[in-house]
C-alpha positions as CSV (number, residue, x, y, z in Angstrom):
1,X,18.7,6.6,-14.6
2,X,20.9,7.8,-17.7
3,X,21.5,5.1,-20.1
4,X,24.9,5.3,-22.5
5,X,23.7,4.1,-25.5
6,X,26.4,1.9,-27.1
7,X,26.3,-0.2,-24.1
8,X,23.7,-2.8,-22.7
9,X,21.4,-1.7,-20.2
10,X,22.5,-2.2,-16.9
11,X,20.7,-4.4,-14.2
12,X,21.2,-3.9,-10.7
13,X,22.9,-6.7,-8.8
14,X,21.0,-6.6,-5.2
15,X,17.5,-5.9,-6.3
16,X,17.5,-6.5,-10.2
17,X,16.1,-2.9,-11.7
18,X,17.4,-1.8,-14.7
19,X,17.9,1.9,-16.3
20,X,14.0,1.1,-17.9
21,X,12.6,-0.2,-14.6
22,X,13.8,2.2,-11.5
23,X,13.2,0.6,-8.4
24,X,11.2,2.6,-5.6
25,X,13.4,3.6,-2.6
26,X,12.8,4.0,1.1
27,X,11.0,7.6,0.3
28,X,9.0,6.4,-3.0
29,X,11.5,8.5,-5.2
30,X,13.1,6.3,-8.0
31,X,16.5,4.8,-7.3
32,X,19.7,6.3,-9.2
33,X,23.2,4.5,-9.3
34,X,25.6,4.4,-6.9
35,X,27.8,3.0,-9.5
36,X,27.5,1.4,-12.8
37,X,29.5,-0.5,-15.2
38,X,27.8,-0.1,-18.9
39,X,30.6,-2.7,-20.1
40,X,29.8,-5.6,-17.8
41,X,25.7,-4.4,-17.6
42,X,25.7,-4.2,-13.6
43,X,25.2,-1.7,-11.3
44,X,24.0,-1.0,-7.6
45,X,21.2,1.6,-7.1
46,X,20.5,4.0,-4.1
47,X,17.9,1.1,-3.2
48,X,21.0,-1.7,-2.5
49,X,24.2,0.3,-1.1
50,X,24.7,-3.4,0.9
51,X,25.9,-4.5,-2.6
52,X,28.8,-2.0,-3.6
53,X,31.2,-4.3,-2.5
54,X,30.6,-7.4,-4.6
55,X,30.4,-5.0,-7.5
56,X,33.8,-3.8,-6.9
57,X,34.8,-7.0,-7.0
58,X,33.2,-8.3,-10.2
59,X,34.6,-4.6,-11.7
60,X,38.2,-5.9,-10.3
61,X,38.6,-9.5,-12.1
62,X,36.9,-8.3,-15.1
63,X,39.8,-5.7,-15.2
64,X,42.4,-8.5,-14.4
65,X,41.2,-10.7,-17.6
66,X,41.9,-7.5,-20.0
């Protein structure tokens, strides 16, 4: 997983890898993000698609308290 470096390293929110620490899909390739906030440090990986929807909601309010 690319890492931007000015921002925290992001952590997964269904299974808890990080840009250091792939997870291990299905197939035994590494995971990659499905999407990824560097900002707020959470993402969902290929591993936890079931989660995309509670991180468009986190990305939502944190964009309603700018």
């Amino acid at each position: 997983m690319a890492r931007a470096s000015k921002f925290r390293e992001a952590t997964c929110l269904g299974c808890g890898c990080t840009d250091s620490r792939a997870c291990k899909g299905p197939d035994g390739d590494p995971c990659g993000w499905i999407k990824v906030s560097y900002p707020l440090a959470v993402g969902v990986c290929t591993s936890c698609p079931e989660k995309v929807e509670v991180f468009d909601r986190q990305l939502a309010l944190a964009e309603a308290r700018r």
